[in-house]
C-alpha positions as a Markdown table, in Angstrom:
| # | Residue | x | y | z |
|---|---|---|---|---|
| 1 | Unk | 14.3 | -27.2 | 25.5 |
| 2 | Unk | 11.1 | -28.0 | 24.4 |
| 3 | Unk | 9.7 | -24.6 | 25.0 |
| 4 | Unk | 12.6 | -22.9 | 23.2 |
| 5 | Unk | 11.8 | -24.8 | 19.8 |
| 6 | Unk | 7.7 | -23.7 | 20.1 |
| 7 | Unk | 9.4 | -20.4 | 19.8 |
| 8 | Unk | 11.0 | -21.0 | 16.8 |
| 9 | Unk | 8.0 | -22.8 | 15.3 |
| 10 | Unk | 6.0 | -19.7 | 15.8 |
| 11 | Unk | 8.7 | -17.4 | 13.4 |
| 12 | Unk | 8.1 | -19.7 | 10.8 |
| 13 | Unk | 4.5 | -19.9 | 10.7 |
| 14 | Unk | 4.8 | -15.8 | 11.2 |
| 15 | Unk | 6.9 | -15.5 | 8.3 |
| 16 | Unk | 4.7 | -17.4 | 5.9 |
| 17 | Unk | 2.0 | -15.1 | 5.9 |
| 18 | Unk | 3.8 | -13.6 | 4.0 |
| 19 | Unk | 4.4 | -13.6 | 6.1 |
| 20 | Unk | 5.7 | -13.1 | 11.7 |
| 21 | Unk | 7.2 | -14.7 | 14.3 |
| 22 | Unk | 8.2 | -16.5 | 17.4 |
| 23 | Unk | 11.4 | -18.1 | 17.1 |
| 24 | Unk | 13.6 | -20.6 | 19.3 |
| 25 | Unk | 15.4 | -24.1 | 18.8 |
| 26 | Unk | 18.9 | -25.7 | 18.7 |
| 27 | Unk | 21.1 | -25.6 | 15.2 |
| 28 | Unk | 21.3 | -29.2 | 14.6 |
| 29 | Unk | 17.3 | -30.1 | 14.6 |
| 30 | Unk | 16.2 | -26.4 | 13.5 |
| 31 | Unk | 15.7 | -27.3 | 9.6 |
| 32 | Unk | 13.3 | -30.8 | 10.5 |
| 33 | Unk | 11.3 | -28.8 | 13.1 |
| 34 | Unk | 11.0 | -25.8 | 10.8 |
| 35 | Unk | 9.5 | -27.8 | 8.0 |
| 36 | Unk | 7.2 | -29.6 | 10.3 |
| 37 | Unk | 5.8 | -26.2 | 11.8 |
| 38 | Unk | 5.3 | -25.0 | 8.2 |
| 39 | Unk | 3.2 | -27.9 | 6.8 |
| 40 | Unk | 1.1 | -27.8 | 9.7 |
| 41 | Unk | 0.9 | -24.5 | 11.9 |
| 42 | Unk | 0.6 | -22.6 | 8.0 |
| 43 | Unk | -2.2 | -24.3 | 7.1 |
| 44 | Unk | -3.5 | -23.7 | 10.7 |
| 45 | Unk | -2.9 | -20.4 | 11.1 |
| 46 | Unk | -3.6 | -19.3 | 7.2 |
| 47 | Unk | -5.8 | -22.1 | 6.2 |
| 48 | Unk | -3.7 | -22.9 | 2.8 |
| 49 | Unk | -0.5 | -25.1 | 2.4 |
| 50 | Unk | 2.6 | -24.1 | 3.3 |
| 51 | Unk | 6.5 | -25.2 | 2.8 |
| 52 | Unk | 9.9 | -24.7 | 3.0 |
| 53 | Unk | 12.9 | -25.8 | 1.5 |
| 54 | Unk | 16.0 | -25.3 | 4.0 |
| 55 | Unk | 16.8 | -23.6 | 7.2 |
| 56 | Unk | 19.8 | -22.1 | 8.4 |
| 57 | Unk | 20.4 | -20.9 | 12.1 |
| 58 | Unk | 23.4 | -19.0 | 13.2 |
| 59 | Unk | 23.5 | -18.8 | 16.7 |
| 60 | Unk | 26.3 | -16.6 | 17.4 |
| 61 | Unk | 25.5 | -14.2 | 14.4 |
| 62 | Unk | 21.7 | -14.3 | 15.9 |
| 63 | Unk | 20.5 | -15.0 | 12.1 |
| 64 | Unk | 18.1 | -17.1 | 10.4 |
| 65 | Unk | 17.7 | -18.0 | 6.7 |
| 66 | Unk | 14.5 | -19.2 | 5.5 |
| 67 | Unk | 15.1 | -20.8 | 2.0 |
| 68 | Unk | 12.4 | -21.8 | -1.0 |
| 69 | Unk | 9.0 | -20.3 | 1.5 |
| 70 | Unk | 5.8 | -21.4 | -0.9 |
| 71 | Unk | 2.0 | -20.5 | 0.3 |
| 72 | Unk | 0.1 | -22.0 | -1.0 |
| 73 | Unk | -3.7 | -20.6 | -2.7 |
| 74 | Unk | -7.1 | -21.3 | -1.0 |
| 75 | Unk | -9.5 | -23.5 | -2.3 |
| 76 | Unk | -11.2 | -23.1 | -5.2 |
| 77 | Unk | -8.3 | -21.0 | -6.5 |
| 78 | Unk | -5.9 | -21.5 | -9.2 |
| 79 | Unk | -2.6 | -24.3 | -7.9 |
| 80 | Unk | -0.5 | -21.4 | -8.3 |
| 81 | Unk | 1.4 | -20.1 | -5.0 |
| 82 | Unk | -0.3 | -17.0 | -3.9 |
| 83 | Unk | 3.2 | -16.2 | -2.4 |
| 84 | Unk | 6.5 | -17.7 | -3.3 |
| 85 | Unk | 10.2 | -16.5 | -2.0 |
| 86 | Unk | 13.5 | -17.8 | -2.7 |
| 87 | Unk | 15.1 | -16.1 | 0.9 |
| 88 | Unk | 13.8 | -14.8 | 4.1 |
| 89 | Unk | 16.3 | -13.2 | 6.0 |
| 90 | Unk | 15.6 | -12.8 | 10.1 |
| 91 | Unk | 18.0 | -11.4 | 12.8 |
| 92 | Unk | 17.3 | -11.8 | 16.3 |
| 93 | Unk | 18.1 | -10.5 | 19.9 |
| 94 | Unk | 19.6 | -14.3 | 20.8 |
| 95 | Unk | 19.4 | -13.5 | 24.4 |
| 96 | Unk | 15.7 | -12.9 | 24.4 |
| 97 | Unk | 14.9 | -16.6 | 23.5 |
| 98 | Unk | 15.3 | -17.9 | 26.9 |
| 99 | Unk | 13.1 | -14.4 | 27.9 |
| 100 | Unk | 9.2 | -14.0 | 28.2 |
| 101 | Unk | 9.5 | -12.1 | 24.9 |
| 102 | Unk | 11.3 | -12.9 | 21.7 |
| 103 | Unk | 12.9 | -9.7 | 20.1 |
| 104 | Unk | 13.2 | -10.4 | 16.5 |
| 105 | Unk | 15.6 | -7.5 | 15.3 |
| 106 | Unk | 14.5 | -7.5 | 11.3 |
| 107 | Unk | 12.4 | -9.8 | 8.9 |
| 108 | Unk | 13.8 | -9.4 | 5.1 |
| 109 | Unk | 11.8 | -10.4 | 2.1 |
| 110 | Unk | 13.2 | -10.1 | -0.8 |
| 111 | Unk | 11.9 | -10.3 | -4.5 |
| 112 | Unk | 8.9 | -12.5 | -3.6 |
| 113 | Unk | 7.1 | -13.4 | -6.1 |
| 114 | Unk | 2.7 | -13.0 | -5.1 |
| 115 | Unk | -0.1 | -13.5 | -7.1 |
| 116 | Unk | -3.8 | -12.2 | -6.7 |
| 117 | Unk | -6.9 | -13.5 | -8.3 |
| 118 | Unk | -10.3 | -13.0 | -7.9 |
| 119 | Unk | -13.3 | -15.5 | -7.9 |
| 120 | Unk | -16.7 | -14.6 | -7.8 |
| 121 | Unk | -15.8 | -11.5 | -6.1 |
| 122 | Unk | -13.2 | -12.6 | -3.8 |
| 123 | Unk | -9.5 | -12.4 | -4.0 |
| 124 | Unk | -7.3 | -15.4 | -3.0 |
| 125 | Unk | -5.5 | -13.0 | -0.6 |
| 126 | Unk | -8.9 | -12.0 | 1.3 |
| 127 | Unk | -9.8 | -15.6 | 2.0 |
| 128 | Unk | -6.2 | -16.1 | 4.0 |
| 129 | Unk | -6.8 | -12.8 | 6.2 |
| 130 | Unk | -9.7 | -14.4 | 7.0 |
| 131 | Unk | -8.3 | -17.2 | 7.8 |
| 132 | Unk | -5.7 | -15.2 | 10.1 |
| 133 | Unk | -8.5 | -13.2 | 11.8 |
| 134 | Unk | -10.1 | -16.4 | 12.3 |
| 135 | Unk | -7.0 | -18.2 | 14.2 |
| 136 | Unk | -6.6 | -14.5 | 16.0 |
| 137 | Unk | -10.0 | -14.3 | 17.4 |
| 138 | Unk | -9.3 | -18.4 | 18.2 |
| 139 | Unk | -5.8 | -17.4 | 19.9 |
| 140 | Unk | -7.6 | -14.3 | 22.4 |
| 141 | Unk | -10.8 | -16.5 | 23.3 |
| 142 | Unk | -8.3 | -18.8 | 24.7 |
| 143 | Unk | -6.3 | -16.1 | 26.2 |
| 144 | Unk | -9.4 | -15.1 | 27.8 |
| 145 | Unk | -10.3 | -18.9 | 29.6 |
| 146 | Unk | -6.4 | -19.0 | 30.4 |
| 147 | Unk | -6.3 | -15.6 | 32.1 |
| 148 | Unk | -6.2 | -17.2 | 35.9 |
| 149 | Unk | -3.1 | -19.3 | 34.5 |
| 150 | Unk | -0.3 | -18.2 | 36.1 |
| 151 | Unk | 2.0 | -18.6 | 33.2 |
| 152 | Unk | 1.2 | -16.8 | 29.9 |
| 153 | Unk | 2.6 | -18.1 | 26.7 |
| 154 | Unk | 5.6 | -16.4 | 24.6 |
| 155 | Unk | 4.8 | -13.0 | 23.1 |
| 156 | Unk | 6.9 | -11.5 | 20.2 |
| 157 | Unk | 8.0 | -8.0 | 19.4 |
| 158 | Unk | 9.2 | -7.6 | 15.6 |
| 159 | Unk | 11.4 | -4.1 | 15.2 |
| 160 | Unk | 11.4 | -4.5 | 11.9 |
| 161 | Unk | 9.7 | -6.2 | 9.1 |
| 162 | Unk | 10.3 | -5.6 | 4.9 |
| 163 | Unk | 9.2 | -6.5 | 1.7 |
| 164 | Unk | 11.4 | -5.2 | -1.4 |
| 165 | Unk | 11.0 | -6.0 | -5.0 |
| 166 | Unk | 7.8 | -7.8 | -4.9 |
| 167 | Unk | 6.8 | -9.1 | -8.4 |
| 168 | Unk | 2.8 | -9.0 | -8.5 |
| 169 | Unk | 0.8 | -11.1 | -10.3 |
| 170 | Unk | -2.8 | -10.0 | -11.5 |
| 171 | Unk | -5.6 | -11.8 | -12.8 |
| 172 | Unk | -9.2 | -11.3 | -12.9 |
| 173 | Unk | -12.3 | -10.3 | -15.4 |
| 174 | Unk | -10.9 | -7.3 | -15.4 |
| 175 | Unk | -7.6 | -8.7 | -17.2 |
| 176 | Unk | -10.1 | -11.0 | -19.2 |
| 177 | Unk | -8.3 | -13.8 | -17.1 |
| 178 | Unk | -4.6 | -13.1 | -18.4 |
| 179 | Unk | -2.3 | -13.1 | -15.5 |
| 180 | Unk | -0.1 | -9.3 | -15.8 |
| 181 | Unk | 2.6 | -8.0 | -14.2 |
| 182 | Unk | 1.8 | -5.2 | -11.5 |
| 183 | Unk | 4.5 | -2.7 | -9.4 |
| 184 | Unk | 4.1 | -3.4 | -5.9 |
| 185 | Unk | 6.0 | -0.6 | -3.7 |
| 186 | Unk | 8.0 | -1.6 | -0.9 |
| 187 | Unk | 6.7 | -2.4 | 2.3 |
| 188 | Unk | 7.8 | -2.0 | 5.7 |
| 189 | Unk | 6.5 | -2.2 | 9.6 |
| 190 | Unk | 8.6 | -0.9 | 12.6 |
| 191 | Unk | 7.6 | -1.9 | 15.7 |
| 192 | Unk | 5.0 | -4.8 | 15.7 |
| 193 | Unk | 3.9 | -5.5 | 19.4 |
| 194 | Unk | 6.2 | -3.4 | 21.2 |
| 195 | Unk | 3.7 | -0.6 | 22.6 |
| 196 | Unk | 2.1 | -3.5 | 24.6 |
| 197 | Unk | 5.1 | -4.9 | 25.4 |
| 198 | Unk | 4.8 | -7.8 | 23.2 |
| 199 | Unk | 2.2 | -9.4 | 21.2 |
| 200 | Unk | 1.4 | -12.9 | 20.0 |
| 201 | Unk | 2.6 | -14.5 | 17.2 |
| 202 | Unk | -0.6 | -15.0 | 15.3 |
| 203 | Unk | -1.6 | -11.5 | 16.3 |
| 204 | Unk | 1.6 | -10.7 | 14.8 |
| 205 | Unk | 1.0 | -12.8 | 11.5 |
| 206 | Unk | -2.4 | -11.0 | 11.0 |
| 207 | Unk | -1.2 | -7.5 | 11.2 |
| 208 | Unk | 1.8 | -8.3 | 8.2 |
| 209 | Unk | -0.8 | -10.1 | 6.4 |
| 210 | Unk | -3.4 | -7.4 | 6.7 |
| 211 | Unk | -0.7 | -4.9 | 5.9 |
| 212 | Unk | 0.7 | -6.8 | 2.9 |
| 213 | Unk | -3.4 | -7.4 | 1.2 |
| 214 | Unk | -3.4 | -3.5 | 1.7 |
| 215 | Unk | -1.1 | -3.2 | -0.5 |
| 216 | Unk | -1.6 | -5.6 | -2.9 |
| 217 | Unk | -5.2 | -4.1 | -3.5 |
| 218 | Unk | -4.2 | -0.6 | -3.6 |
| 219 | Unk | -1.8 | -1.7 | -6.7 |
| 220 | Unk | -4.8 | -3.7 | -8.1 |
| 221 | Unk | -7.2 | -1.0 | -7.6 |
| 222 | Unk | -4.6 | 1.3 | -9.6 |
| 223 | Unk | -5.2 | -0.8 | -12.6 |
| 224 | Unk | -8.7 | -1.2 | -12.1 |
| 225 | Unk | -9.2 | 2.6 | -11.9 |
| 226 | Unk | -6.9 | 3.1 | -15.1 |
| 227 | Unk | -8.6 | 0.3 | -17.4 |
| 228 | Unk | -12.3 | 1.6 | -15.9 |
| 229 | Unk | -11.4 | 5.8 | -17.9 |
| 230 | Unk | -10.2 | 3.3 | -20.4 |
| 231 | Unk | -13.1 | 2.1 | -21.3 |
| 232 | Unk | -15.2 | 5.2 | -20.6 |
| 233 | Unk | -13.3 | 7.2 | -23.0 |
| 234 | Unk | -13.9 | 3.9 | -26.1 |
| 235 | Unk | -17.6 | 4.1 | -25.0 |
| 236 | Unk | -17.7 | 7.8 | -25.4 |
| 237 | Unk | -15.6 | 8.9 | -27.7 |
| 238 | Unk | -14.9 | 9.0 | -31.4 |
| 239 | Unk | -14.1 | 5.9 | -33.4 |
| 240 | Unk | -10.5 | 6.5 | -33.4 |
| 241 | Unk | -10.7 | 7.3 | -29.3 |
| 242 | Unk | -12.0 | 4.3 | -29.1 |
| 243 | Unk | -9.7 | 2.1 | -31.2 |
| 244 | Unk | -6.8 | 4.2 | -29.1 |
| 245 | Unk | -8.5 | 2.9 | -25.5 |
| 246 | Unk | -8.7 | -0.7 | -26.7 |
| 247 | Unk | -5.3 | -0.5 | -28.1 |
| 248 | Unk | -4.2 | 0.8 | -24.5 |
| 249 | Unk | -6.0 | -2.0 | -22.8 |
| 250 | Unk | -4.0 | -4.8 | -25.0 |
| 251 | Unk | -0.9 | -3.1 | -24.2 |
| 252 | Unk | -2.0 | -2.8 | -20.6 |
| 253 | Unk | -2.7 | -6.6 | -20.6 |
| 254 | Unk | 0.1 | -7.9 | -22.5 |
């Protein structure tokens, strides 16, 4: 019994990264244990604070809801969440649970609401993967002294992990510290850990997270690259070019 809410512990702390997962427990006690393995296997795994508000599990409809998931932001960083959702949907293959490997069917994130600053060079979101890496690199080096064990510990196969509707929050020099509003296209992974038959959950957690500050800077570097011929064209153009760029840059900051 024991074992089976580990499992369930592990989605949880998957999920916040921004979410991956391992997931197994009993309906009546899954809501305390799932807050528990948020306040202290997030900050374990992704080295920033992390809660939850409520937890639903449905075991005959295999389904999970995840309510009010907050990360928090490093240190050093602004007390703003760096990722905030009102609902994380999760179905899963109920019958795996009790298996080696827990098959978790889909992971849906919907409107979250993420925000991305930079200090001194270095975004909030690139101080959590390396926090991630960190607890992966910590996770195979004890693989590796456990390998004579006879018993391994749960792996996790994810078919199916999405982001929609992501609201992205900017702010750097760049923005002259005003927070604005970025597109974030949606996101999606098929398949996480299935070619090797299963993989762990904090291996899991790192790939979504890498996947996710991909993204994120590939929207920030849009804006970078559009506010960079900006200010190339006010620099070297006429008067009125350049009252047209800086015009542009307000707009593109307001």
């Amino acid at each position: 019994m024991k074992k089976v809410a580990k499992i369930l512990i592990g989605i949880v702390v998957a999920i916040v990264a921004l979410l991956v997962v391992a997931i197994v427990t009993l309906p009546l006690t899954i809501a305390p244990i799932v807050k528990t393995a948020a306040s202290v296997g997030g900050p374990k795994v992704l080295g920033v604070q992390v809660s939850v508000g409520d937890v639903k599990l449905s075991p005959l409809a295999g389904t999970l809801v995840v309510s009010k998931l907050v990360v928090g932001n490093p240190k050093g960083y602004s007390e703003k969440p760096s990722f905030a959702v009102d609902k994380v949907d999760v179905e899963l293959n109920i019958r795996s649970l009790l298996s080696d490997t827990i098959i978790v069917k889909k992971i849906q994130v919907d409107a979250p609401a993420i925000s991305y600053e930079t200090k001194d060079g270095t975004a909030n979101f690139d101080a959590i993967l390396a926090n991630a890496k960190k607890s992966e690199s910590e996770e195979k080096a004890k693989k590796a002294e456990t390998k004579d064990e006879k018993k391994a510990g749960k792996k996790v196969v994810i078919e199916l992990f999405a982001l929609n509707g992501a609201k992205l929050s900017y702010a750097s020099a760049i923005t002259f510290g005003k927070s604005i509003t970025l597109p974030l296209p949606s996101l999606t992974l098929k398949d996480i850990g299935k070619e090797s038959g299963g993989t762990s959950p904090v291996e899991a957690v790192t790939e979504i997270v890498n996947k996710i500050v991909s993204s994120v800077g590939e929207a920030v570097s849009s804006v970078a690259n559009k506010t960079g011929d900006l200010l190339k064209d006010a620099a070297s153009g006429t008067t009125n070019a350049a009252k047209d760029a800086v015009g542009s840059l307000k707009k593109l900051f307001k």
